[in-house]
Backbone atoms as SQL, in Angstrom:
CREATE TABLE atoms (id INTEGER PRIMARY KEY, chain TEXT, resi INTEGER, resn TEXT, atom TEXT, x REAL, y REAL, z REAL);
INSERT INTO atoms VALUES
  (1, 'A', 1, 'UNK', 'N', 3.599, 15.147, -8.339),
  (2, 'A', 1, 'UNK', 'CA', 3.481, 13.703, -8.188),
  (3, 'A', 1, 'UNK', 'C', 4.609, 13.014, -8.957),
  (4, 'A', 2, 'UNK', 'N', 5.307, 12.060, -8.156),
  (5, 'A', 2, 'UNK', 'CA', 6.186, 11.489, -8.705),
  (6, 'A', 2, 'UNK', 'C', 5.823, 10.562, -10.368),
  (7, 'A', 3, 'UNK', 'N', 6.340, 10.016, -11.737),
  (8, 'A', 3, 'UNK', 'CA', 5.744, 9.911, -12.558),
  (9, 'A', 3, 'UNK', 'C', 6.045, 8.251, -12.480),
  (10, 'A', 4, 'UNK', 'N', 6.727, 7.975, -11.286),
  (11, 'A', 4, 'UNK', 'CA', 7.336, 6.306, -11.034),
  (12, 'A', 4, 'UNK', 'C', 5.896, 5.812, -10.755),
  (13, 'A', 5, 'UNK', 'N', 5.362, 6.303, -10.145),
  (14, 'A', 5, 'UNK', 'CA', 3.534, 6.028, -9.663),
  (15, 'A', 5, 'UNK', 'C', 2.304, 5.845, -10.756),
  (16, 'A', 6, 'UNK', 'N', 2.701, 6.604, -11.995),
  (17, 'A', 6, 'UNK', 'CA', 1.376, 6.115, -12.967),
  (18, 'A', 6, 'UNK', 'C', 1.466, 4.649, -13.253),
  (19, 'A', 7, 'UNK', 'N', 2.201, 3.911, -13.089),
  (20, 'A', 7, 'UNK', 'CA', 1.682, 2.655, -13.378),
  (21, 'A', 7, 'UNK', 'C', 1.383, 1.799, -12.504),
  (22, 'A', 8, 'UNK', 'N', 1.912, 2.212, -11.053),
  (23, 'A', 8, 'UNK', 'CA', 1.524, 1.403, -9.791),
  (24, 'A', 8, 'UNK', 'C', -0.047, 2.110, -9.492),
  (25, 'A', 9, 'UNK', 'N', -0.305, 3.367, -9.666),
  (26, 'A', 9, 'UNK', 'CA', -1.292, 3.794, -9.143),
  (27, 'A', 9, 'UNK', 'C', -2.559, 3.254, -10.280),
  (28, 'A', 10, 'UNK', 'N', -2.024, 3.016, -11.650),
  (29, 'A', 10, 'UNK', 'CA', -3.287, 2.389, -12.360),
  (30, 'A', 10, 'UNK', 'C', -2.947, 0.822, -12.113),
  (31, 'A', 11, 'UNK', 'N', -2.595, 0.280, -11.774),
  (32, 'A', 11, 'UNK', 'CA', -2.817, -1.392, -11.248),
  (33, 'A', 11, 'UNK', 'C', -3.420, -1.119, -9.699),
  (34, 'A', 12, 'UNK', 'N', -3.547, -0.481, -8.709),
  (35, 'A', 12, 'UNK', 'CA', -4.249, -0.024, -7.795),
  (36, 'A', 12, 'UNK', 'C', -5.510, -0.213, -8.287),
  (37, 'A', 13, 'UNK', 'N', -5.892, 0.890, -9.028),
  (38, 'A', 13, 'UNK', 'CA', -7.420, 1.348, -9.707),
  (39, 'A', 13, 'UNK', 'C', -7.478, 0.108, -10.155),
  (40, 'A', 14, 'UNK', 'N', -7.357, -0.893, -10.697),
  (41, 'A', 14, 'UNK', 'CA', -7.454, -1.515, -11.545),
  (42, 'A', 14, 'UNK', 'C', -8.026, -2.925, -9.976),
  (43, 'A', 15, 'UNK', 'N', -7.145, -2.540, -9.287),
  (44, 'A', 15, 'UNK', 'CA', -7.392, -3.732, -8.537),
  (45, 'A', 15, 'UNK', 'C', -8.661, -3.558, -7.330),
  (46, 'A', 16, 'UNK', 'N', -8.632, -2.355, -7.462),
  (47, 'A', 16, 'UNK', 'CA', -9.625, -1.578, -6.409),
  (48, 'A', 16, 'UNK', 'C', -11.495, -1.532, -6.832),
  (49, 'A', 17, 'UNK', 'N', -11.160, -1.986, -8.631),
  (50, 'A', 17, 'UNK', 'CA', -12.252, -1.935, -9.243),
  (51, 'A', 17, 'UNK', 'C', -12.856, -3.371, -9.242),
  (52, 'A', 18, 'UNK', 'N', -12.036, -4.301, -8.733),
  (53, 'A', 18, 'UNK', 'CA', -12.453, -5.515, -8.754),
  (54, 'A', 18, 'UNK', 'C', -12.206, -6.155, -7.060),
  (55, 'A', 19, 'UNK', 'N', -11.560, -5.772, -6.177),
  (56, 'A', 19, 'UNK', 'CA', -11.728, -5.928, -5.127),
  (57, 'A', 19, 'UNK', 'C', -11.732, -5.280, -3.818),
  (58, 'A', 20, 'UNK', 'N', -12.080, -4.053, -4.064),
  (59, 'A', 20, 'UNK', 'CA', -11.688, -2.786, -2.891),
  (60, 'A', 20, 'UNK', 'C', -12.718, -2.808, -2.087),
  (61, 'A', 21, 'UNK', 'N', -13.624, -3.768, -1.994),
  (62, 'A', 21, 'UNK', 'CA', -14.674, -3.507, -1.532),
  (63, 'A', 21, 'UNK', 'C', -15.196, -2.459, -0.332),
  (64, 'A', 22, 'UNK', 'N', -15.182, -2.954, 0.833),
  (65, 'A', 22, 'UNK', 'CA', -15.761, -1.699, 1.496),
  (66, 'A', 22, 'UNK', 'C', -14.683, -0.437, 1.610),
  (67, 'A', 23, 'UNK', 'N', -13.411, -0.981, 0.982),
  (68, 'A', 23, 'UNK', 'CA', -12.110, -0.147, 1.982),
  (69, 'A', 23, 'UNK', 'C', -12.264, 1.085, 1.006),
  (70, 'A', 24, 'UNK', 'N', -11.770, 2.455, 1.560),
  (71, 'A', 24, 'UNK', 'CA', -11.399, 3.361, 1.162),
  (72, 'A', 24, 'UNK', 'C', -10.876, 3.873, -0.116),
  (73, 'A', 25, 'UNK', 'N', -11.044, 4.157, -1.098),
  (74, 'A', 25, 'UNK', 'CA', -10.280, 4.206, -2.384),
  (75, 'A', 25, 'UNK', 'C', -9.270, 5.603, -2.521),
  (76, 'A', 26, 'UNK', 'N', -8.462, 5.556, -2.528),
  (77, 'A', 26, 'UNK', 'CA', -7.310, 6.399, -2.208),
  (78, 'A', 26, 'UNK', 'C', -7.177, 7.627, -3.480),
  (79, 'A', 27, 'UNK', 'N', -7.283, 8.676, -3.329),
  (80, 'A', 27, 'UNK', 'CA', -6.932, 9.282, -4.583),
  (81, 'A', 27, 'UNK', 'C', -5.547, 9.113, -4.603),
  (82, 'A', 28, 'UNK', 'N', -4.588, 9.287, -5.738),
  (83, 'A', 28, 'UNK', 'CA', -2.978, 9.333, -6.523),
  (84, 'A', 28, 'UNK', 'C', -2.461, 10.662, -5.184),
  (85, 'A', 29, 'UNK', 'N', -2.610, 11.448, -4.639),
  (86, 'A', 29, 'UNK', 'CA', -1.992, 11.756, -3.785),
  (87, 'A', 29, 'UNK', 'C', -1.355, 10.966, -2.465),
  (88, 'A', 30, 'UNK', 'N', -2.981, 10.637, -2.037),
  (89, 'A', 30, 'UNK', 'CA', -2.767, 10.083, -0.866),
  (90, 'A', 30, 'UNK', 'C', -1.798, 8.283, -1.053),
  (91, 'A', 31, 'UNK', 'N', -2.333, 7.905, -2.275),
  (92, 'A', 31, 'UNK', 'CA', -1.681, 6.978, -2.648),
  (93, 'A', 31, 'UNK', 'C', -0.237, 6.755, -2.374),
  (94, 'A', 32, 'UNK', 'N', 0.641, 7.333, -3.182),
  (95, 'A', 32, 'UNK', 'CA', 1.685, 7.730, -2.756),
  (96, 'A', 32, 'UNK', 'C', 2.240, 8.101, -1.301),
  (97, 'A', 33, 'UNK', 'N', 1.793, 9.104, -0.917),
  (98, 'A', 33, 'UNK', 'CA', 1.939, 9.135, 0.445),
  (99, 'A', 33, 'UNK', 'C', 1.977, 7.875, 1.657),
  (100, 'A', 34, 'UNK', 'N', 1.437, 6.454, 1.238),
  (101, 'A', 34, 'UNK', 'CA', 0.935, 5.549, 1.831),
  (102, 'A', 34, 'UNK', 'C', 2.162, 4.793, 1.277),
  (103, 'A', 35, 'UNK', 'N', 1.970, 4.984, 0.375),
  (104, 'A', 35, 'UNK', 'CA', 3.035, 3.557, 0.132),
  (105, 'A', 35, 'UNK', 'C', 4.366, 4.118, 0.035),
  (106, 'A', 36, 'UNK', 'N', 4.897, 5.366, 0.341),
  (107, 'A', 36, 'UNK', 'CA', 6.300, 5.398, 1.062),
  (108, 'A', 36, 'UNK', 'C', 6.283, 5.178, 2.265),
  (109, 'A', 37, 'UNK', 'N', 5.113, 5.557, 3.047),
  (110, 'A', 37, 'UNK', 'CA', 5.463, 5.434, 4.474),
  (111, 'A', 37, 'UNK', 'C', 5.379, 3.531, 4.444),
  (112, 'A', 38, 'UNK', 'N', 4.654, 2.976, 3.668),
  (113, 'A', 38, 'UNK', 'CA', 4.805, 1.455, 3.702),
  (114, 'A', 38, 'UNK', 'C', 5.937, 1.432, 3.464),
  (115, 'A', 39, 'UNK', 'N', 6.818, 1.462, 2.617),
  (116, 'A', 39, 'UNK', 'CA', 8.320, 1.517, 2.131),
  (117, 'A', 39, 'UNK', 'C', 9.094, 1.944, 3.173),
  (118, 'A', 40, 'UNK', 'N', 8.883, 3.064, 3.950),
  (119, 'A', 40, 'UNK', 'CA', 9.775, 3.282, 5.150),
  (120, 'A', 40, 'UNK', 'C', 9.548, 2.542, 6.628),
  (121, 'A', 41, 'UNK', 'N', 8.282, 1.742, 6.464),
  (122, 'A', 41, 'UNK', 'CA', 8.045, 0.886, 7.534),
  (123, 'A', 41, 'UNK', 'C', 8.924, -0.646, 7.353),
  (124, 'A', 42, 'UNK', 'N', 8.777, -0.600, 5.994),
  (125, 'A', 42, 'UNK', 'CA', 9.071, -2.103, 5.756),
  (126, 'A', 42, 'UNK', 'C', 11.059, -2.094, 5.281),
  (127, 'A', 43, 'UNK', 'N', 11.611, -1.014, 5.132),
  (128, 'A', 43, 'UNK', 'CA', 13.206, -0.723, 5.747),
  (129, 'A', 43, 'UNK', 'C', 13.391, -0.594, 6.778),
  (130, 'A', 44, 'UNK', 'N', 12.478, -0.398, 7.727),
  (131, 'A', 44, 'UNK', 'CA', 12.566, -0.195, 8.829),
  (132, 'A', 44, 'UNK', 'C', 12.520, -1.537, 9.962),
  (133, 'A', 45, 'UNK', 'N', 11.914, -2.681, 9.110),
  (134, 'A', 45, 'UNK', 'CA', 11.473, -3.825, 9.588),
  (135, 'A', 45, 'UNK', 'C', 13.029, -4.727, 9.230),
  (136, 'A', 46, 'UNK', 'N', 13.795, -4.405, 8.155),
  (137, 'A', 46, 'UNK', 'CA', 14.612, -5.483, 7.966),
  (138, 'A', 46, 'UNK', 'C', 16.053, -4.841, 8.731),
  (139, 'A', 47, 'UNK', 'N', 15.799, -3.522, 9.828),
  (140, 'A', 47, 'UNK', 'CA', 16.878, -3.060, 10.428),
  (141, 'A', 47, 'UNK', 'C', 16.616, -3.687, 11.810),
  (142, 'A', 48, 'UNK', 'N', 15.332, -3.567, 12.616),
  (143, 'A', 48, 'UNK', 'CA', 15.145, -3.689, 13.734),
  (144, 'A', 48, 'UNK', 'C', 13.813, -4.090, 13.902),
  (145, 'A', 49, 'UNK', 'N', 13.134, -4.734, 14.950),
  (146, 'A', 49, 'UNK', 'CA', 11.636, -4.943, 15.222),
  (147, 'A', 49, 'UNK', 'C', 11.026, -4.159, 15.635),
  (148, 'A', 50, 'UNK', 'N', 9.929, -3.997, 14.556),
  (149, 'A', 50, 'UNK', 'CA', 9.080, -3.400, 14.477),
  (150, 'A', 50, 'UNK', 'C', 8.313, -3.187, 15.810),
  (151, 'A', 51, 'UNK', 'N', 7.978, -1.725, 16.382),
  (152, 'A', 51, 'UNK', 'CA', 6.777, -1.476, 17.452),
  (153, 'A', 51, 'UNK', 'C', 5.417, -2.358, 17.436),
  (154, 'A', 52, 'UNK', 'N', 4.548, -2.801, 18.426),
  (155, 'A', 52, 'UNK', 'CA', 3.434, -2.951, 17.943),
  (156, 'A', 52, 'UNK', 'C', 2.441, -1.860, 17.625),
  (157, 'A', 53, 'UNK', 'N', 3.022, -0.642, 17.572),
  (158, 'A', 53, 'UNK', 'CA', 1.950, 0.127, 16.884),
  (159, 'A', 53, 'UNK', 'C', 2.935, -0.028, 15.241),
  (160, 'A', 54, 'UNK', 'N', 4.342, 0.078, 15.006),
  (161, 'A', 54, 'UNK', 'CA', 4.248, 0.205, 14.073),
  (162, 'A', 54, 'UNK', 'C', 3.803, -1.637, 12.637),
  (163, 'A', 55, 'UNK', 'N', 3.863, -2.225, 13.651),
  (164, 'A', 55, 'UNK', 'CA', 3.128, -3.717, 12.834),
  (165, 'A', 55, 'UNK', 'C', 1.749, -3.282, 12.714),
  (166, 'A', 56, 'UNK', 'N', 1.051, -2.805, 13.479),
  (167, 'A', 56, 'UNK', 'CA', -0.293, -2.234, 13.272),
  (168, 'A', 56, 'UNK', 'C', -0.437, -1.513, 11.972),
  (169, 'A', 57, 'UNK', 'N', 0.119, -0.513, 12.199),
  (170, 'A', 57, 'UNK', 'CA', 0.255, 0.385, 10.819),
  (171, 'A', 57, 'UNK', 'C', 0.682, -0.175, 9.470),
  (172, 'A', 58, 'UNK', 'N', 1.845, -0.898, 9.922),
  (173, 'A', 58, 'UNK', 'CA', 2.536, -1.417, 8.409),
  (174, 'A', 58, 'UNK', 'C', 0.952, -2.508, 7.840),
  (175, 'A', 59, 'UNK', 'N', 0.036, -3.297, 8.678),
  (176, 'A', 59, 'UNK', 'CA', -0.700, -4.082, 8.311),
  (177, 'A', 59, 'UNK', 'C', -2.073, -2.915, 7.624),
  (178, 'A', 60, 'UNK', 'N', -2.128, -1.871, 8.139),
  (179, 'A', 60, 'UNK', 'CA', -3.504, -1.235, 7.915),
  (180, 'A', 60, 'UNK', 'C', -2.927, -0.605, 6.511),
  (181, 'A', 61, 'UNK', 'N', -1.607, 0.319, 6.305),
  (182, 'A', 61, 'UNK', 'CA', -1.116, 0.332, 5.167),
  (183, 'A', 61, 'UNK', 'C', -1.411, -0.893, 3.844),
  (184, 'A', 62, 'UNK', 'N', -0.915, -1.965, 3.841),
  (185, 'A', 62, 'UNK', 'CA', -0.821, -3.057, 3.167),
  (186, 'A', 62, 'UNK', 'C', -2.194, -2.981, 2.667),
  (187, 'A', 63, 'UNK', 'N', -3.581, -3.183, 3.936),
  (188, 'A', 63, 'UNK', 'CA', -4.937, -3.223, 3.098),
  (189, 'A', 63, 'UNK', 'C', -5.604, -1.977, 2.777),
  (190, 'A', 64, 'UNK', 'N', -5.111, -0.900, 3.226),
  (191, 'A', 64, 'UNK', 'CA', -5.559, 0.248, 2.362),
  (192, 'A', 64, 'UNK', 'C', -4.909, 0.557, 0.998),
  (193, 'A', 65, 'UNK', 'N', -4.052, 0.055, 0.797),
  (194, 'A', 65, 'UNK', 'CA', -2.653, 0.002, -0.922),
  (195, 'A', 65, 'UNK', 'C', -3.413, -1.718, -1.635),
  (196, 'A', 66, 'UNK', 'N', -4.102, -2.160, -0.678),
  (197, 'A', 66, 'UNK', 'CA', -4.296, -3.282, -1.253),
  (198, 'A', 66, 'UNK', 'C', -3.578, -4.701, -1.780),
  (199, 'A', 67, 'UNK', 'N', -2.148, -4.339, -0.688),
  (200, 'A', 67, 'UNK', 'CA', -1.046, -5.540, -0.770),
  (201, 'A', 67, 'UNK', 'C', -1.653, -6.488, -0.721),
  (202, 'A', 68, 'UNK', 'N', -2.538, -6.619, 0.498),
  (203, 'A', 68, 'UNK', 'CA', -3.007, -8.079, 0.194),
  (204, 'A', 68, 'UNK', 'C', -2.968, -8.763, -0.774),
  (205, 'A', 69, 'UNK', 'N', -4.003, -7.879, -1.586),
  (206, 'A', 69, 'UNK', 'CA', -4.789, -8.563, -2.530),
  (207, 'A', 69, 'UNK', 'C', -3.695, -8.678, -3.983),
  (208, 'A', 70, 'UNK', 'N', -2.769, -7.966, -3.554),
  (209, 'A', 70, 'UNK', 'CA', -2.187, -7.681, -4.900),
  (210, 'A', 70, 'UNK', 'C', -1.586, -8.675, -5.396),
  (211, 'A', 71, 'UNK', 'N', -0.710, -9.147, -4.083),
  (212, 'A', 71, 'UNK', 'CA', 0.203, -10.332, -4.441),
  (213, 'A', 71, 'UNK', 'C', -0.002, -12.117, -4.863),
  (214, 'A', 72, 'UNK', 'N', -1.558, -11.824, -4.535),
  (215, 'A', 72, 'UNK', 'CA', -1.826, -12.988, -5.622),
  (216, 'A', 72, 'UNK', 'C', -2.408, -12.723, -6.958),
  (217, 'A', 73, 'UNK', 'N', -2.579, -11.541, -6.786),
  (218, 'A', 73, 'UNK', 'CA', -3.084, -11.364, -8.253),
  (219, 'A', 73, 'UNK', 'C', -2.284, -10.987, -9.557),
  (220, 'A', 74, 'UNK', 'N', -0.908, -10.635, -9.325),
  (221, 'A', 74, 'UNK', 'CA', -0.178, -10.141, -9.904),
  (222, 'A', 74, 'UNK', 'C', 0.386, -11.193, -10.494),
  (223, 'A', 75, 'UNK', 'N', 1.031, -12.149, -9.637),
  (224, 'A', 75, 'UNK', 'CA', 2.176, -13.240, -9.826),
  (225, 'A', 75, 'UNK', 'C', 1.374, -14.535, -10.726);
């Protein structure tokens, strides 16, 4: 496991403990795994337009990582 992730993956937990409600809670593997492929969706978005399967995905990504929620809670 990459060690760039212990602090994104404990603000996850952290955010998952206060709003994850019904969604899935990701173990630190799968975690990771999710949010590169978010990362390679969203380089992928500022080269060319996005598929509608891949806007699908990049959106189901976001609320399983919990972007949503993150970005008001952070800032």
């Amino acid at each position: 496991m990459d060690p760039l992730y212990d602090v994104f993956y404990e603000k996850y937990l952290l955010l998952y403990s206060l709003h994850g409600g019904d969604r899935e809670q990701l173990d630190r593997e799968t975690y990771e795994k999710f949010d590169r492929e978010l990362l390679t969706l969203v380089e992928r978005s500022q080269e060319r337009d996005l598929t509608i399967a891949e806007v699908s995905r990049l959106k189901e990504l976001e609320y399983l990582l919990l972007d949503d929620v993150a970005e008001g809670f952070w800032s």
